[in-house]
ROFI-527822 format. One record per residue (C-alpha): residue number from 1; chain; x, y, z. Coordinates in nm, 2 decimals. Layout:
ROFI-527822
{marba NUM; "A"; {X; Y; Z}}
...
//
This chain:
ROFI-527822
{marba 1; "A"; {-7.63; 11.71; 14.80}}
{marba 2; "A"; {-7.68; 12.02; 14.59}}
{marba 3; "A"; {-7.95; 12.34; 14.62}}
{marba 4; "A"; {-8.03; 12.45; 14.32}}
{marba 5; "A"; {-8.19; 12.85; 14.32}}
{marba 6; "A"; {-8.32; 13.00; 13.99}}
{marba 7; "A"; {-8.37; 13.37; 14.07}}
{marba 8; "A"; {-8.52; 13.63; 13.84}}
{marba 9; "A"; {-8.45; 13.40; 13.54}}
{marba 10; "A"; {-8.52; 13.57; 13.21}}
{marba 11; "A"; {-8.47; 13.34; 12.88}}
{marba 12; "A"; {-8.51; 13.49; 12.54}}
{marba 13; "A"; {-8.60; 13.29; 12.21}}
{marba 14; "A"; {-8.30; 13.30; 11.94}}
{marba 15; "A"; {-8.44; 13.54; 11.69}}
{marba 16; "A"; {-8.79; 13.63; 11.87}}
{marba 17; "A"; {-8.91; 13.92; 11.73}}
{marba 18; "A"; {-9.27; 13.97; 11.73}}
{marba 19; "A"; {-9.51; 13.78; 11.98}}
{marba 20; "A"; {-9.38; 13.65; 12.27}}
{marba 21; "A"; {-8.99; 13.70; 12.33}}
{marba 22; "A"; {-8.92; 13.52; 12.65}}
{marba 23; "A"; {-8.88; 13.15; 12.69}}
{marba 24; "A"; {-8.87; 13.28; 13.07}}
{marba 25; "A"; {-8.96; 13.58; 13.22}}
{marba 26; "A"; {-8.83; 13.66; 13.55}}
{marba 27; "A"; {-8.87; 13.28; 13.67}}
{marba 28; "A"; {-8.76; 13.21; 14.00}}
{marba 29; "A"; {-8.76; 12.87; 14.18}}
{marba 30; "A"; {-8.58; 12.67; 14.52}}
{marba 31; "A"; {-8.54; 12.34; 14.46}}
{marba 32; "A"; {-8.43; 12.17; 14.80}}
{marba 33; "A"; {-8.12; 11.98; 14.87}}
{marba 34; "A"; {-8.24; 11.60; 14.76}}
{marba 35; "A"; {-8.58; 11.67; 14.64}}
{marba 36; "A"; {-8.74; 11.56; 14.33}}
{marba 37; "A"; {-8.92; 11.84; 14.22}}
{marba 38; "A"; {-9.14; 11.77; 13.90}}
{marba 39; "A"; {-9.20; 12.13; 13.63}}
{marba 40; "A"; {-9.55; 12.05; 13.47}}
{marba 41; "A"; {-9.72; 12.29; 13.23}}
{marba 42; "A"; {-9.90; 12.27; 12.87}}
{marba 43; "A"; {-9.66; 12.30; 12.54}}
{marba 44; "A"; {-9.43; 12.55; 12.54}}
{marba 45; "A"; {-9.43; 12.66; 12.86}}
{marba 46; "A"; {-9.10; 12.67; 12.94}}
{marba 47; "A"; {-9.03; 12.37; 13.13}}
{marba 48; "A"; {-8.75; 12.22; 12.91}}
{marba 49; "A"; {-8.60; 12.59; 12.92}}
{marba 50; "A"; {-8.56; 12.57; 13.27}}
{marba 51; "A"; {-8.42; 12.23; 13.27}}
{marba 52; "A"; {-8.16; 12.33; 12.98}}
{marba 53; "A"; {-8.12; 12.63; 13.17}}
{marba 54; "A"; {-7.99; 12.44; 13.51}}
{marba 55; "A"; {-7.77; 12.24; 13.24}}
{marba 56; "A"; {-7.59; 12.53; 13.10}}
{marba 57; "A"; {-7.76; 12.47; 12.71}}
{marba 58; "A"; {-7.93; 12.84; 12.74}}
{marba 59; "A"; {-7.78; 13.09; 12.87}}
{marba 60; "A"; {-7.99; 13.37; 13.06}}
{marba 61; "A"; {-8.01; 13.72; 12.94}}
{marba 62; "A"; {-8.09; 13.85; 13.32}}
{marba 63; "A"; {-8.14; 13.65; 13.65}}
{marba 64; "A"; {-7.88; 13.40; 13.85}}
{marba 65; "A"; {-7.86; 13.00; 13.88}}
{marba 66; "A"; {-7.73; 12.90; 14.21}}
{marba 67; "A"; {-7.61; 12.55; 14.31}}
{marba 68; "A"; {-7.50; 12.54; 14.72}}
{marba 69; "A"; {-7.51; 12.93; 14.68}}
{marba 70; "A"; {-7.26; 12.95; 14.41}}
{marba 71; "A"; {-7.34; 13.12; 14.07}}
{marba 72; "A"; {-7.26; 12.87; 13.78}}
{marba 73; "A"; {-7.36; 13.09; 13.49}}
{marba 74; "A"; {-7.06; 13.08; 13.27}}
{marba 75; "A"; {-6.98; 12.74; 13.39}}
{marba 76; "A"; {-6.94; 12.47; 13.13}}
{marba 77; "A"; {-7.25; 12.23; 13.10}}
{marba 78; "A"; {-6.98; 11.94; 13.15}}
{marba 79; "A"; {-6.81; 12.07; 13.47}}
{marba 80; "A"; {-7.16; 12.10; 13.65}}
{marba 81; "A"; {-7.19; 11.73; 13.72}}
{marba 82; "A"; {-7.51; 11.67; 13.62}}
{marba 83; "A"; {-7.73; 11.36; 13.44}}
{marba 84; "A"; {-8.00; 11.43; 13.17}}
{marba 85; "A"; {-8.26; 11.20; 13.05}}
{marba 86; "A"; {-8.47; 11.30; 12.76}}
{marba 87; "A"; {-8.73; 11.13; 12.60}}
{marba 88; "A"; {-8.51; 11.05; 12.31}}
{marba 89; "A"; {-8.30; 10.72; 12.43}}
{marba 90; "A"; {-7.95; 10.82; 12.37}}
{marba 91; "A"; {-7.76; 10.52; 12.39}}
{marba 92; "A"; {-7.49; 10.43; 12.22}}
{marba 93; "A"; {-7.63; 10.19; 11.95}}
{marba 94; "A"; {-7.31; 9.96; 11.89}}
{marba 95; "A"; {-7.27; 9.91; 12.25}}
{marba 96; "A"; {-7.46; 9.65; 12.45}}
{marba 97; "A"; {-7.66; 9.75; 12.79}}
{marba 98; "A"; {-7.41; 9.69; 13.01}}
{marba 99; "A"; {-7.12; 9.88; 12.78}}
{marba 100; "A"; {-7.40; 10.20; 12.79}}
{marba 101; "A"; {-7.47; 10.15; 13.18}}
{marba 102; "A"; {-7.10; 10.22; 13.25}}
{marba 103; "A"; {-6.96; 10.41; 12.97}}
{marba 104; "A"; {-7.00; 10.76; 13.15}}
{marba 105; "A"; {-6.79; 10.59; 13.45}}
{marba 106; "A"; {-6.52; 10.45; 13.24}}
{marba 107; "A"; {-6.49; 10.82; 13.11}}
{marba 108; "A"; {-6.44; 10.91; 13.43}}
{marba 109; "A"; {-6.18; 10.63; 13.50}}
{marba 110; "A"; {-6.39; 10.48; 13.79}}
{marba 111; "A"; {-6.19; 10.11; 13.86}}
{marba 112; "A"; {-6.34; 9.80; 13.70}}
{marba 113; "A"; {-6.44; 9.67; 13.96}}
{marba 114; "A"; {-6.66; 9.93; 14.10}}
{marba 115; "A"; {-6.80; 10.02; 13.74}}
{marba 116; "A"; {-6.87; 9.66; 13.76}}
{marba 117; "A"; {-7.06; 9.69; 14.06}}
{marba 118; "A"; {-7.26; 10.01; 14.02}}
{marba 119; "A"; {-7.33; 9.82; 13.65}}
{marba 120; "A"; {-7.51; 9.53; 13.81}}
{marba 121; "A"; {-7.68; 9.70; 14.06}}
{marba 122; "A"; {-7.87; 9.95; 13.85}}
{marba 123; "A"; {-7.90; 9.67; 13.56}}
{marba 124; "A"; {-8.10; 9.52; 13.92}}
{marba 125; "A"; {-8.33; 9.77; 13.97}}
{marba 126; "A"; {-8.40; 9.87; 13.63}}
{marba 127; "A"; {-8.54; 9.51; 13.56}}
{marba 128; "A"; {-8.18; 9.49; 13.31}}
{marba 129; "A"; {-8.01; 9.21; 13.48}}
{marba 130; "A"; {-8.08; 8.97; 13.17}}
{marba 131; "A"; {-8.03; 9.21; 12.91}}
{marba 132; "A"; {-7.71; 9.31; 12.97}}
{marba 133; "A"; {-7.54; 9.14; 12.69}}
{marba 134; "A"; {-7.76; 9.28; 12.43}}
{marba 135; "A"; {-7.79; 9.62; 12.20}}
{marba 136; "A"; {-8.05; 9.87; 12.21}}
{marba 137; "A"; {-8.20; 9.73; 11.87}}
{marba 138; "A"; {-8.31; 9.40; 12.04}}
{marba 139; "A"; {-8.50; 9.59; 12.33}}
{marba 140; "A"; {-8.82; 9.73; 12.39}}
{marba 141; "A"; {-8.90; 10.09; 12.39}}
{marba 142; "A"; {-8.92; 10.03; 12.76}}
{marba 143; "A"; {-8.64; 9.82; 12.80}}
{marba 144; "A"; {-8.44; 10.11; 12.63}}
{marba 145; "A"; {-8.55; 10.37; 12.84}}
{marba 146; "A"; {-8.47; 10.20; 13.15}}
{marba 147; "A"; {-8.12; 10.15; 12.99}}
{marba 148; "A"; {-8.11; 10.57; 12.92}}
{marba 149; "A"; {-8.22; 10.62; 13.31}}
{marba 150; "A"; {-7.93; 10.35; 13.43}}
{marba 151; "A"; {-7.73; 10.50; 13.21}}
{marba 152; "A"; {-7.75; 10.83; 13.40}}
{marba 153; "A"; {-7.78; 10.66; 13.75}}
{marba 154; "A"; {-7.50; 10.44; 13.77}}
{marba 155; "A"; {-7.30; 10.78; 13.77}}
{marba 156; "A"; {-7.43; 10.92; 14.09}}
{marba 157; "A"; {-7.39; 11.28; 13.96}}
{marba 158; "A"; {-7.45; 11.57; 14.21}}
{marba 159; "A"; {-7.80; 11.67; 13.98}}
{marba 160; "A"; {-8.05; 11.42; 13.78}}
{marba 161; "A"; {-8.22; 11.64; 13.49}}
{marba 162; "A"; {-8.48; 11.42; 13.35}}
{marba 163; "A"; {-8.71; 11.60; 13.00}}
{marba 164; "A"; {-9.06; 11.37; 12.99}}
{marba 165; "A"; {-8.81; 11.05; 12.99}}
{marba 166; "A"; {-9.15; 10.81; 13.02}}
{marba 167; "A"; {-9.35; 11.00; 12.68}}
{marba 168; "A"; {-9.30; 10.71; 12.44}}
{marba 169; "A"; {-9.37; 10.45; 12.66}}
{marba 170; "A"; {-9.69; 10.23; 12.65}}
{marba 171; "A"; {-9.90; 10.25; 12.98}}
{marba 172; "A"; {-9.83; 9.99; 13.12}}
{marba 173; "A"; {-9.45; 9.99; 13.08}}
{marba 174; "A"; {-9.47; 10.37; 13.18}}
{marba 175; "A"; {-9.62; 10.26; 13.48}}
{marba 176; "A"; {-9.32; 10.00; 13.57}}
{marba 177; "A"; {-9.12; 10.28; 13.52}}
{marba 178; "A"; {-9.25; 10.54; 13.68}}
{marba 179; "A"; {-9.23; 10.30; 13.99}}
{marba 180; "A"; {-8.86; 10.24; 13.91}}
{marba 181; "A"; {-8.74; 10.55; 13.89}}
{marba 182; "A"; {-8.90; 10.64; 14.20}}
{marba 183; "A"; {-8.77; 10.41; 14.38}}
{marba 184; "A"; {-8.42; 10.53; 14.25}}
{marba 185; "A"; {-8.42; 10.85; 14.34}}
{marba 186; "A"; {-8.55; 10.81; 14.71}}
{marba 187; "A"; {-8.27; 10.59; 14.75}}
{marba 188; "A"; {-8.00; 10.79; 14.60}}
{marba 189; "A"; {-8.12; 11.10; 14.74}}
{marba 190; "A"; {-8.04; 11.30; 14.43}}
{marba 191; "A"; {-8.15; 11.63; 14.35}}
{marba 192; "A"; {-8.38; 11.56; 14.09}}
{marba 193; "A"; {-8.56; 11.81; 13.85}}
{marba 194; "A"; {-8.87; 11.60; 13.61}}
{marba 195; "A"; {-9.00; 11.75; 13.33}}
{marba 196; "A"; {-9.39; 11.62; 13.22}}
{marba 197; "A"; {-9.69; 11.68; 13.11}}
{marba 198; "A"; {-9.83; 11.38; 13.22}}
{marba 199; "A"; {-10.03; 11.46; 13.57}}
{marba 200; "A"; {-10.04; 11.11; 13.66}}
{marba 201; "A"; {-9.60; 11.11; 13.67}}
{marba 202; "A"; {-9.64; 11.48; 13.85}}
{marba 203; "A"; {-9.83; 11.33; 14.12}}
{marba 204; "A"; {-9.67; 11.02; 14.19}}
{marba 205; "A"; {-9.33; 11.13; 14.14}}
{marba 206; "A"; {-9.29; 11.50; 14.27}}
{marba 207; "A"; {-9.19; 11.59; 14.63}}
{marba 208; "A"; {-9.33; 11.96; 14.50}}
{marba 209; "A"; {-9.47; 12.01; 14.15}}
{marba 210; "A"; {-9.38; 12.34; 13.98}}
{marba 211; "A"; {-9.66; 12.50; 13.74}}
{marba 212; "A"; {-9.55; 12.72; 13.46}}
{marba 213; "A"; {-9.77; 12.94; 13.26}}
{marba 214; "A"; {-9.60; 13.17; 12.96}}
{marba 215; "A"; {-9.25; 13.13; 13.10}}
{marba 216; "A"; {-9.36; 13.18; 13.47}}
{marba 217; "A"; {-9.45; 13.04; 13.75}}
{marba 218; "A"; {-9.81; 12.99; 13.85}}
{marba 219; "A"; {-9.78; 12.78; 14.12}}
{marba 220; "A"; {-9.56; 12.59; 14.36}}
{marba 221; "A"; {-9.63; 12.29; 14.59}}
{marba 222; "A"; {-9.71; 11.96; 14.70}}
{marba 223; "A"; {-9.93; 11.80; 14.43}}
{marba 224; "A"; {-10.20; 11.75; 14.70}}
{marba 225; "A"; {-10.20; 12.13; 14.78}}
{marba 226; "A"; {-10.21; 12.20; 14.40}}
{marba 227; "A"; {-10.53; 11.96; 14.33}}
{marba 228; "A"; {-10.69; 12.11; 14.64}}
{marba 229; "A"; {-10.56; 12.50; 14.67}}
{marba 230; "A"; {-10.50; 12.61; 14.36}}
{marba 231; "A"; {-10.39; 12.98; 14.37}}
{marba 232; "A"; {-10.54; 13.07; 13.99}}
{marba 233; "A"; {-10.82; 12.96; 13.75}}
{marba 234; "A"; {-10.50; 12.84; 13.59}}
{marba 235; "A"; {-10.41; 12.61; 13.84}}
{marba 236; "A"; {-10.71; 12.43; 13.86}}
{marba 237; "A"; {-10.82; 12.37; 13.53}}
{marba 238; "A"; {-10.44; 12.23; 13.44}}
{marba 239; "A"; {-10.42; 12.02; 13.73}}
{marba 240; "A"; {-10.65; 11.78; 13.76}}
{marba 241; "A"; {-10.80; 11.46; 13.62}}
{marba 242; "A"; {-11.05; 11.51; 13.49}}
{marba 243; "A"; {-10.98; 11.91; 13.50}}
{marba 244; "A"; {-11.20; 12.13; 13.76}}
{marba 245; "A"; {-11.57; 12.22; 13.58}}
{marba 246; "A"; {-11.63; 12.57; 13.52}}
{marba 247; "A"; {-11.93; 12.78; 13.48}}
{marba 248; "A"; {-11.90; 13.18; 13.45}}
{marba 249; "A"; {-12.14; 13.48; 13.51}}
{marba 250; "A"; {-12.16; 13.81; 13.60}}
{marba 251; "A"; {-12.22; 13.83; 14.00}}
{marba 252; "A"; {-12.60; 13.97; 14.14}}
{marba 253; "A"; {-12.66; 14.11; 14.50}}
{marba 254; "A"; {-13.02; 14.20; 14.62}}
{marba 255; "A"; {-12.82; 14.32; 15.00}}
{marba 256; "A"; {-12.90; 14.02; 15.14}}
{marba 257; "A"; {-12.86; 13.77; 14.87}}
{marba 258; "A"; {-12.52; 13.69; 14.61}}
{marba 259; "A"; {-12.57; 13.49; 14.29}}
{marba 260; "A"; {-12.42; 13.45; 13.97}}
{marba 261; "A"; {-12.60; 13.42; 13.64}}
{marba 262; "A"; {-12.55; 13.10; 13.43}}
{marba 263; "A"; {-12.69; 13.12; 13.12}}
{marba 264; "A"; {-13.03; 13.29; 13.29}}
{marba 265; "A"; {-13.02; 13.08; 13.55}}
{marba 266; "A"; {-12.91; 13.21; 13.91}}
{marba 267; "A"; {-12.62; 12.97; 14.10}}
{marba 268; "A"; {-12.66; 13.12; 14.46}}
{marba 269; "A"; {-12.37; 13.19; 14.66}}
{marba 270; "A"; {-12.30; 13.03; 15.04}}
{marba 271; "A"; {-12.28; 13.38; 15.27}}
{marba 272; "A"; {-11.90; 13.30; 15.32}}
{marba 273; "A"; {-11.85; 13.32; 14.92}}
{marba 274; "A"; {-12.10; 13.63; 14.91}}
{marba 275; "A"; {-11.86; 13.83; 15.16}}
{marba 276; "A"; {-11.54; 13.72; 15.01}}
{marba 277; "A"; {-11.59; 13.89; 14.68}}
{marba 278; "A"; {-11.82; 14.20; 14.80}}
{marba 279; "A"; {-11.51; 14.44; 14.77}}
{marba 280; "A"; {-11.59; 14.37; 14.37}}
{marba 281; "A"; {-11.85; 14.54; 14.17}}
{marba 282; "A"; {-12.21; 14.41; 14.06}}
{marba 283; "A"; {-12.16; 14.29; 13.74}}
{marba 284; "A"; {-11.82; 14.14; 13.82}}
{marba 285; "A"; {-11.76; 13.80; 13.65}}
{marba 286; "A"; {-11.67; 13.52; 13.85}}
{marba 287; "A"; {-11.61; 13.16; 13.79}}
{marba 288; "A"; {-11.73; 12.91; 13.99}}
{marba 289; "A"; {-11.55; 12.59; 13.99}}
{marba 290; "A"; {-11.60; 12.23; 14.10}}
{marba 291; "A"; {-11.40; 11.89; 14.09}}
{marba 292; "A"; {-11.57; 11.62; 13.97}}
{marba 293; "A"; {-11.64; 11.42; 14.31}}
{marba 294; "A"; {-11.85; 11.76; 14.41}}
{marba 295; "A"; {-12.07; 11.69; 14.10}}
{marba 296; "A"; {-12.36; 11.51; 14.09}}
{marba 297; "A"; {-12.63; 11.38; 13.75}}
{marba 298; "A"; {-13.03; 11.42; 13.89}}
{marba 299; "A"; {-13.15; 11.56; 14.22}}
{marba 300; "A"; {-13.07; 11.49; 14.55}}
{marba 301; "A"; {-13.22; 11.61; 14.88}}
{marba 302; "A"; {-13.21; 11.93; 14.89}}
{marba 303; "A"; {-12.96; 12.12; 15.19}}
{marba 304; "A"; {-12.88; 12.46; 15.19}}
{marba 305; "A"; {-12.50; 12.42; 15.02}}
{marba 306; "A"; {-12.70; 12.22; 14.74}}
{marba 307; "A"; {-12.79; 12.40; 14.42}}
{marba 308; "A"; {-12.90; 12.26; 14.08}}
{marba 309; "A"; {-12.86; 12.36; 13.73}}
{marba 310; "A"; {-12.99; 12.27; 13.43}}
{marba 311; "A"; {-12.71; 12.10; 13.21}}
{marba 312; "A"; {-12.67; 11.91; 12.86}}
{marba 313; "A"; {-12.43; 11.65; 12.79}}
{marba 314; "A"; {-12.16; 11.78; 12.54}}
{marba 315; "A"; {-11.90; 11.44; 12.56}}
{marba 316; "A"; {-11.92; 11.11; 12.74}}
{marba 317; "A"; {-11.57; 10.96; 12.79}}
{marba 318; "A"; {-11.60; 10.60; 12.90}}
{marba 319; "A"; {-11.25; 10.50; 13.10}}
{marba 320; "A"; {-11.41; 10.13; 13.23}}
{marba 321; "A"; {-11.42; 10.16; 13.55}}
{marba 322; "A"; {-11.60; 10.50; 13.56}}
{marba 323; "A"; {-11.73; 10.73; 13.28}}
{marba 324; "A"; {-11.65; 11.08; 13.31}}
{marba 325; "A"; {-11.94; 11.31; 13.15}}
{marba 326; "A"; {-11.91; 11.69; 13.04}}
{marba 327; "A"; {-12.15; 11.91; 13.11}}
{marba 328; "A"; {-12.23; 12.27; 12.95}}
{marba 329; "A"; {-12.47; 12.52; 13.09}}
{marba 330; "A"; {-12.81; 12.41; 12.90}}
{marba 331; "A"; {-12.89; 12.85; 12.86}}
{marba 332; "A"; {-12.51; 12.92; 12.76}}
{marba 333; "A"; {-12.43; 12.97; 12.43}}
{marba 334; "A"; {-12.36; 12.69; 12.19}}
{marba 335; "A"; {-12.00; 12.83; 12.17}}
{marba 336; "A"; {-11.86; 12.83; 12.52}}
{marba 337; "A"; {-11.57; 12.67; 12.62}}
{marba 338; "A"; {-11.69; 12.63; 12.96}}
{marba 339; "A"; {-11.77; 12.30; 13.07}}
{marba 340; "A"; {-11.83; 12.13; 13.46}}
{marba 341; "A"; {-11.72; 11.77; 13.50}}
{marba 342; "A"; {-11.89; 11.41; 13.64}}
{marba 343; "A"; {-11.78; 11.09; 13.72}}
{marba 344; "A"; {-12.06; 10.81; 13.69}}
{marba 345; "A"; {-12.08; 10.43; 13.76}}
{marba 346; "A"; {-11.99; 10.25; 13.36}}
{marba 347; "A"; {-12.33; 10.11; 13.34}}
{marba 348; "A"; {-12.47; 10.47; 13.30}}
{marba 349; "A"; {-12.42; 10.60; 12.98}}
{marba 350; "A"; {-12.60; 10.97; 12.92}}
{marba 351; "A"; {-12.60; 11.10; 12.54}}
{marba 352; "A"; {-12.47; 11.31; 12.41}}
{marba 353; "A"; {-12.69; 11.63; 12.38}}
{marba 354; "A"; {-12.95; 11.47; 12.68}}
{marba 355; "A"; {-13.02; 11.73; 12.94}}
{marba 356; "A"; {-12.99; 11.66; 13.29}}
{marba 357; "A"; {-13.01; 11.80; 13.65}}
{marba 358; "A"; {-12.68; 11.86; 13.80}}
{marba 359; "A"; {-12.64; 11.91; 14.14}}
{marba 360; "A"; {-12.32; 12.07; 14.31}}
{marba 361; "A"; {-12.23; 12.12; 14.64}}
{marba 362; "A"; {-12.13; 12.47; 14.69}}
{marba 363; "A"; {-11.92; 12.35; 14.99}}
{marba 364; "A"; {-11.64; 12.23; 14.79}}
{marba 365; "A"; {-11.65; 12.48; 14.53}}
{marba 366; "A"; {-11.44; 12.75; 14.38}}
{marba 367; "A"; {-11.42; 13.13; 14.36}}
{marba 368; "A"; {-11.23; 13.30; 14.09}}
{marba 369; "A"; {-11.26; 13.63; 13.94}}
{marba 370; "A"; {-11.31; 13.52; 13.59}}
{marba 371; "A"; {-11.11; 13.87; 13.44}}
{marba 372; "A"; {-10.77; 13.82; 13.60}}
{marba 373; "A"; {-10.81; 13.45; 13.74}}
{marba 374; "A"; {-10.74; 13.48; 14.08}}
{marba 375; "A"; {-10.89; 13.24; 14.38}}
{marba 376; "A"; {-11.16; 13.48; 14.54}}
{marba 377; "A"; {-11.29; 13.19; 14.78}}
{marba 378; "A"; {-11.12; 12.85; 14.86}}
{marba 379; "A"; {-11.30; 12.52; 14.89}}
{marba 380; "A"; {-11.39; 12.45; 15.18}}
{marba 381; "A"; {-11.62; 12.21; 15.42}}
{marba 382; "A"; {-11.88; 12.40; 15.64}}
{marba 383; "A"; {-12.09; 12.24; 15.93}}
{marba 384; "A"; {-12.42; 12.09; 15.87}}
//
């Protein structure tokens, strides 16, 4: 059972001269004895850093690595007694399943009969039982990464370090997987660090889910907290599917009254939003942000959280069992990025371009300040 503790963590690219330098940049991060904590973030980062950073491939130029408290910086990658699963299957191709699944224990001059053993149990799990006789060659991608994961498992290391091991997999297989490896690592009790940047893995797999933004960390939590109580604009436009709808204006107050304007249209504020962001300056922008499930196509009756805005459809994506529709402000300019999302039954298909009535409920929306990003008012439910 191992802690692992990155503190201050500072990673420089080889050769960086210009642009960004830093892989990392003071990155600090607890990962619990036995927990599978998952490091989500868009390309580049600077989740694989940190995972080849707990391995001892990159070396930090400032910052400590702790397992149990002890610093390992300077220890060899092979003497920390960890497992790492990339997304590349590494087996051995001349070797059948069942010669990869206990090569790392014969290196290790485990008996026979418990290599044996550990062999046939993982080959179990992993759904490997009747492929044991076979090479990699004859398998399916699937079937290959399950081998690469057992493969690592059947050594029982003190660390599991796994770098998007499920990106080449179909869904369904990925799926079966995911499940798998699970189910693994709750019953070994590992330390486990998971590399994605799938949100579907982060949120079935991770005790805690790390977001990383430019080499640092944006946020830190339970993926339920993250989806619900994101700390940054960041936060809540990575995680989330589909991502949180944004629209942006500067802020308005008449002394009794707070709104925002949209594209020449005002989005009125509840009171509670109004007060939390009075300490900033009329003409502020601020971003007001929704999930989809707080988003709704035509009018409703009206209540005084409700407010409506006049939208156009910019994409319809059609996923079977619901359609998920984009919406952009129908006054904002034609090049915004901004967009606010909605989830609709399959048999209703808007076009593209069609304008609609969307109608939000302010309850369960979002306050950021638009210029730095951070949350100026959580969601929250208020009484009728």
């Amino acid at each position: 059972m191992v802690t692992i503790t990155l503190d201050g963590v500072t990673v420089r690219y080889a050769g960086a001269s210009s642009g960004r330098a830093n892989a990392l940049d003071g990155f600090s991060l607890d990962i619990a004895s036995g927990e599978l904590m998952v490091l989500a973030g868009p390309s580049g980062s600077g989740k694989t850093t940190v995972l080849r950073t707990i391995a001892g491939l990159e070396q930090p130029v400032q910052g400590t690595i702790r397992f149990n408290g002890r610093d390992v910086r300077g220890v060899d990658p092979g003497a920390r007694d960890i497992a790492l699963v990339s997304q590349f299957q590494s087996l051995f191709p001349h070797l059948t399943v069942e010669q990869n699944l206990g090569f790392a224990l014969q290196l290790r001059k485990v008996p026979a009969e418990e290599t044996a053993q550990r062999v046939t149990a993982e080959a179990r799990v992993l759904g490997l039982w009747s492929k044991l006789r076979r090479r990699p060659r004859t398998l399916s991608a699937g079937e290959r990464q399950r081998a690469a994961i057992g493969r690592a498992t059947t050594r029982r290391p003190a660390i599991y370090l796994f770098d998007e091991p499920l990106a080449a997999l179909d869904p369904a297989e990925r799926e079966r997987v995911r499940r798998e490896l699970q189910r693994l690592q709750h019953g070994l009790n590992v330390t486990t660090v998971y590399v994605t940047h799938d949100q579907r893995d982060a949120m079935a797999l991770g005790d805690r889910v790390a977001v990383l933004d430019s080499g640092r960390l944006a946020q830190v939590a339970a993926p339920l907290t993250l989806y619900s109580q994101p700390r940054n604009l960041f936060v809540a436009q990575f995680f989330g599917l589909p991502p949180m709808g944004i629209v942006r204006g500067p802020l308005r107050d008449d002394g009794s009254t707070a709104w925002i304007d949209v594209g020449g249209a005002p989005l009125r504020l509840l009171p509670a939003q109004r007060a939390a962001v009075t300490d900033g300056a009329a003409g502020d922008v601020l971003a007001i942000g929704w999930r989809a499930s707080a988003v709704h196509l035509g009018d409703e009756v009206p209540r005084q959280w409700s407010r409506r805005l006049d939208m156009v459809v910019a994409n319809v994506e059609p996923l079977g069992a619901s359609t998920v529709v984009a919406l952009a402000p129908a006054g904002a300019p034609s090049h915004t990025s901004d967009l606010v999302y909605a989830t609709v039954p399959p048999t209703r298909q808007p076009a593209r371009g069609e304008p609609v009535v969307m109608t939000v409920d302010m309850r369960d929306s979002f306050v950021f300040d638009a210029r730095t990003g951070a949350r100026r008012f959580p969601a929250t439910s208020y009484a009728e």
